[in-house]
Backbone as CSV, one residue per row, in Angstrom:
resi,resn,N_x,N_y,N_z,CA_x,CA_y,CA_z,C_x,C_y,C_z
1,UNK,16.006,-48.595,-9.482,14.895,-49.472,-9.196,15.267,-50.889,-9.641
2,UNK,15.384,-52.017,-8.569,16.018,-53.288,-8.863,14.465,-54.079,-9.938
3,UNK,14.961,-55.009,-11.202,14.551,-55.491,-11.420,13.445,-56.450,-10.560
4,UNK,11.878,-56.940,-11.248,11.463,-58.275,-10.352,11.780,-59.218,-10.832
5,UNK,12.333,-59.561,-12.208,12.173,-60.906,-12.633,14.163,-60.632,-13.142
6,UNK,14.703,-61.685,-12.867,15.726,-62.116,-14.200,15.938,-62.072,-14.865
7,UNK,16.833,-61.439,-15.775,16.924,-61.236,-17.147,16.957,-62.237,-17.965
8,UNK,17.617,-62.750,-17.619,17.867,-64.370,-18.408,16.694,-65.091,-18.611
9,UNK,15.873,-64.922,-17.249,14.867,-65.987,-16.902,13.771,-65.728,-17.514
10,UNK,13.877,-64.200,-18.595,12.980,-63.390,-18.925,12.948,-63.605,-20.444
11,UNK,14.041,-63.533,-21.001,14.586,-63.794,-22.212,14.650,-65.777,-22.225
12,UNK,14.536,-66.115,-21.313,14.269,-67.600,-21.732,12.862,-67.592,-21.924
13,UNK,11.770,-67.445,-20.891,10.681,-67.717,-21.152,10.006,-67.622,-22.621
14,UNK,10.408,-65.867,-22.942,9.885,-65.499,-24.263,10.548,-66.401,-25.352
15,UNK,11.625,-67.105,-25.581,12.548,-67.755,-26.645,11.177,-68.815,-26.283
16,UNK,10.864,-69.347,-25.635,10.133,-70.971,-25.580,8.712,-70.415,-25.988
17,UNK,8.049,-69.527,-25.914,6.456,-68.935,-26.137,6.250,-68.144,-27.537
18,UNK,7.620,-67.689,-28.102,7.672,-66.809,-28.950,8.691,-67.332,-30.541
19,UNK,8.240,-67.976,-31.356,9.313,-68.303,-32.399,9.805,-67.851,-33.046
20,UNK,9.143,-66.369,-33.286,10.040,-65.247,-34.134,11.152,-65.080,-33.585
21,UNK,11.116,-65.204,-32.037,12.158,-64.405,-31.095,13.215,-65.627,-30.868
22,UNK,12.693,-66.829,-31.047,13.631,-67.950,-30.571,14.101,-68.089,-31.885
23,UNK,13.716,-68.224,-33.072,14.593,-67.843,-34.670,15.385,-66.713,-34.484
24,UNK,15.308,-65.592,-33.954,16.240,-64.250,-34.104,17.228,-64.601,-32.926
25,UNK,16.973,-65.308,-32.174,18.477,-65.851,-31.162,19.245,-66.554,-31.685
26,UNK,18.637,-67.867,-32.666,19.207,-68.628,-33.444,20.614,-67.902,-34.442
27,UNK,19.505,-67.034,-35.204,20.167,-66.049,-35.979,21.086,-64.924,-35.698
28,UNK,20.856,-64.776,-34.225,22.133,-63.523,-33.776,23.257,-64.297,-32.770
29,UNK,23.115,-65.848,-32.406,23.990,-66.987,-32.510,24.640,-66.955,-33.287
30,UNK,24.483,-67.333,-34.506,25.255,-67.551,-36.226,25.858,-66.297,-36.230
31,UNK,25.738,-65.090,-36.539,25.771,-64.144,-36.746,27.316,-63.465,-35.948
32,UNK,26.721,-63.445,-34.800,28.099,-63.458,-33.993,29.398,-64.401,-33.730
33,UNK,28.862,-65.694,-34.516,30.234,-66.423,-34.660,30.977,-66.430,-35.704
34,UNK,30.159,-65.804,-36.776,30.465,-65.289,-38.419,31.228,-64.214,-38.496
35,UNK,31.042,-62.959,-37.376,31.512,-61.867,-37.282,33.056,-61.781,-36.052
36,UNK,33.215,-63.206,-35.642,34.272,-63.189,-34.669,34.216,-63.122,-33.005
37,UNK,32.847,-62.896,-33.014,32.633,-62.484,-31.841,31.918,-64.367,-30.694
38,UNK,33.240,-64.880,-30.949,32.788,-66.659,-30.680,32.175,-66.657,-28.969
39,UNK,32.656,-65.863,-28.016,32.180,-66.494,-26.280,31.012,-65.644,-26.878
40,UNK,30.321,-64.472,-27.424,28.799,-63.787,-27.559,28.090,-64.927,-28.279
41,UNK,28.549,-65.232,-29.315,28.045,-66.585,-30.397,27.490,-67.796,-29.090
42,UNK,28.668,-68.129,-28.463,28.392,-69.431,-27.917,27.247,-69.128,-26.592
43,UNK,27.290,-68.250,-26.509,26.538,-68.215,-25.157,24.942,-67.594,-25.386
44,UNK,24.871,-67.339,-26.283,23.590,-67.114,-27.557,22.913,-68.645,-27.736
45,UNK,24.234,-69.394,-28.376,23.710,-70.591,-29.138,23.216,-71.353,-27.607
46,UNK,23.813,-71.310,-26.616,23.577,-72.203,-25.772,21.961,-72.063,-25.123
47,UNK,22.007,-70.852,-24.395,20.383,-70.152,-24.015,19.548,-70.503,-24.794
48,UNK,19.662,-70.238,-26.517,18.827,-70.760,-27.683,18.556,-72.355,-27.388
49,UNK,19.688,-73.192,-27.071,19.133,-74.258,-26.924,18.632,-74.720,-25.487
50,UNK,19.286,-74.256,-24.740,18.191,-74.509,-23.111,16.782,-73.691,-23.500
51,UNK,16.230,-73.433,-24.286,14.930,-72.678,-24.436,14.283,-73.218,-25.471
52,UNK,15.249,-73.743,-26.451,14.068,-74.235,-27.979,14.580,-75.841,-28.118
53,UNK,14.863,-75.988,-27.198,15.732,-77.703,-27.114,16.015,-78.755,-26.296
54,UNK,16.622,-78.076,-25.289,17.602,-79.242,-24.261,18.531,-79.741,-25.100
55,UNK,19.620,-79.687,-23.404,21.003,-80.158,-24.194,20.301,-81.941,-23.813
56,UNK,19.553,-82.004,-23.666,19.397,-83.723,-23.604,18.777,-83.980,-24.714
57,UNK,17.992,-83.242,-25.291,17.300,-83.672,-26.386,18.590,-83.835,-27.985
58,UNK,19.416,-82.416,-27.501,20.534,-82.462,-28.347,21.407,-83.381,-28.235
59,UNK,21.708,-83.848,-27.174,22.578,-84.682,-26.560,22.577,-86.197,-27.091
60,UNK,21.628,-86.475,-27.494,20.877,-87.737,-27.253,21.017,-87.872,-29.400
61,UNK,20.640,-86.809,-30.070,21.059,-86.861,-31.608,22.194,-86.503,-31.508
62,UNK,23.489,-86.123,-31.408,24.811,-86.015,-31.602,25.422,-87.047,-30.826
63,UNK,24.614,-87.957,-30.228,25.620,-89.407,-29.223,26.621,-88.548,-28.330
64,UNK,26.426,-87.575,-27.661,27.385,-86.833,-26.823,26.877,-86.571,-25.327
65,UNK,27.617,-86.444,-24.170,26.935,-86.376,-22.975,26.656,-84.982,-23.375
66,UNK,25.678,-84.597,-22.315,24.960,-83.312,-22.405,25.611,-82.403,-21.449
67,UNK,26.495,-83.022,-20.291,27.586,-82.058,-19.810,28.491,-81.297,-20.598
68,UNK,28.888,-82.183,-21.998,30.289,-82.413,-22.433,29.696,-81.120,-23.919
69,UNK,28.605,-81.252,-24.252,28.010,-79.779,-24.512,27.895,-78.696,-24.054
70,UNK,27.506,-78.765,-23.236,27.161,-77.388,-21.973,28.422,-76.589,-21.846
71,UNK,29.632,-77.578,-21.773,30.580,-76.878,-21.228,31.839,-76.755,-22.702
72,UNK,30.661,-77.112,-24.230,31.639,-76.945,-24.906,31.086,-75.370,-25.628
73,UNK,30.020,-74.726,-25.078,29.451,-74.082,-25.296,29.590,-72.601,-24.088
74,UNK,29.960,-73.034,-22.962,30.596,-72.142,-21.775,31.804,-71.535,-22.516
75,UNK,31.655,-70.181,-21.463,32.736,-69.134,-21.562,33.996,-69.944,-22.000
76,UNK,34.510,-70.998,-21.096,36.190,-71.543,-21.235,36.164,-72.520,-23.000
77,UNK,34.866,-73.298,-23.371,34.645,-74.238,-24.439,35.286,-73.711,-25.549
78,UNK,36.092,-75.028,-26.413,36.204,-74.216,-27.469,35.751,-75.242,-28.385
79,UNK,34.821,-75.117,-28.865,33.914,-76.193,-30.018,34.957,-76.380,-30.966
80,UNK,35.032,-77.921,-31.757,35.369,-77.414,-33.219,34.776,-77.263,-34.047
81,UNK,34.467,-76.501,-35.740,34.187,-76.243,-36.135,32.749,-77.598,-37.185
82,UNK,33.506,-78.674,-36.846,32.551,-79.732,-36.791,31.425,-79.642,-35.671
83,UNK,31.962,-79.752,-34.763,30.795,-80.058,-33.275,29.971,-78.736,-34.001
84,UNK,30.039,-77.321,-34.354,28.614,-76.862,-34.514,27.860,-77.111,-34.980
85,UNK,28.968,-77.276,-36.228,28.049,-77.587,-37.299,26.872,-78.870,-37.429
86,UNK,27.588,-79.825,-36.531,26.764,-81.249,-36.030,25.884,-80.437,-35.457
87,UNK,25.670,-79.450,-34.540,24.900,-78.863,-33.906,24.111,-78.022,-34.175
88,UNK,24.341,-77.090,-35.433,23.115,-76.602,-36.425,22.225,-78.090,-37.186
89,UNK,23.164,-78.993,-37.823,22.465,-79.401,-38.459,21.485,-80.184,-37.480
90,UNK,22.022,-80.599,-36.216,20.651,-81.541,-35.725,19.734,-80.309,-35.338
91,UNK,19.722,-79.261,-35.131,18.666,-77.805,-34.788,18.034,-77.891,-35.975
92,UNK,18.570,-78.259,-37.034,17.491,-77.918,-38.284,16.567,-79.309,-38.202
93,UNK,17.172,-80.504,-37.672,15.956,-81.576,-37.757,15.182,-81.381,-37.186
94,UNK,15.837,-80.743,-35.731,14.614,-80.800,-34.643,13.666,-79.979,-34.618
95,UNK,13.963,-79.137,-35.114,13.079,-78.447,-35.199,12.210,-77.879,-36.677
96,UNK,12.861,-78.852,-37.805,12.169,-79.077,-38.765,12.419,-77.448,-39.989
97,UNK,13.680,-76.948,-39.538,13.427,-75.778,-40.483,15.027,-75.997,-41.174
98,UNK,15.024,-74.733,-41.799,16.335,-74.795,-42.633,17.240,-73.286,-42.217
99,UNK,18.509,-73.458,-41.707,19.101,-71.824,-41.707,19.729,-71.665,-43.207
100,UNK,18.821,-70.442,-43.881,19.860,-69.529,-44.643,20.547,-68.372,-44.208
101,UNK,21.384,-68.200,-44.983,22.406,-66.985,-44.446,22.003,-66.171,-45.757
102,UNK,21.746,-65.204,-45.867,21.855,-63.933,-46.697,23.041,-63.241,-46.793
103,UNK,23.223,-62.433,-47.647,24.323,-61.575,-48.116,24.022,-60.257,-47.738
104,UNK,24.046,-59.315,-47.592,23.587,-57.913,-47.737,24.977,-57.016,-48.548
């Protein structure tokens, strides 16, 4: 039985209506780039931000074109370890919170 809606398009909506759920993308972003798993990480972090952001809104605090994101965040991108981090930290302005990482 074929889907009606998009998966993606489904999992975006809820990330923009839902903040528990757009924090737990955030967090399984981090998570998977911590654990090695960097094209799952990046393509997490990116959706997270087409849904709780724009790469223009991001674009526009890191002084970077918003292409030159998009595609540092695509399957082929390979960020450096600065550019994320520029890129968590402006996620924590914009949106006014703080990421901790826990231990277990």
């Amino acid at each position: 039985m074929p889907l009606t809606k998009d998966f993606k398009t489904t999992v975006m909506l809820r990330a923009r209506h839902d903040k528990v759920f757009c924090n737990a993308m955030l967090a399984e972003a981090i998570n998977e780039l911590l654990t090695g798993d960097v094209d799952l990480g990046k393509a997490i972090l990116r959706d997270y931000i087409n849904a709780a952001i724009s790469f223009e809104l991001l674009s526009a605090m890191l002084d970077k074109n918003p292409k030159s994101l998009m595609r540092m965040l695509g399957p082929k991108g390979n960020p450096t370890s600065k550019s994320l981090f520029d890129i968590f930290h402006a996620i924590q302005k914009l949106k006014k919170m703080k990421i901790n990482i826990s231990f277990r």
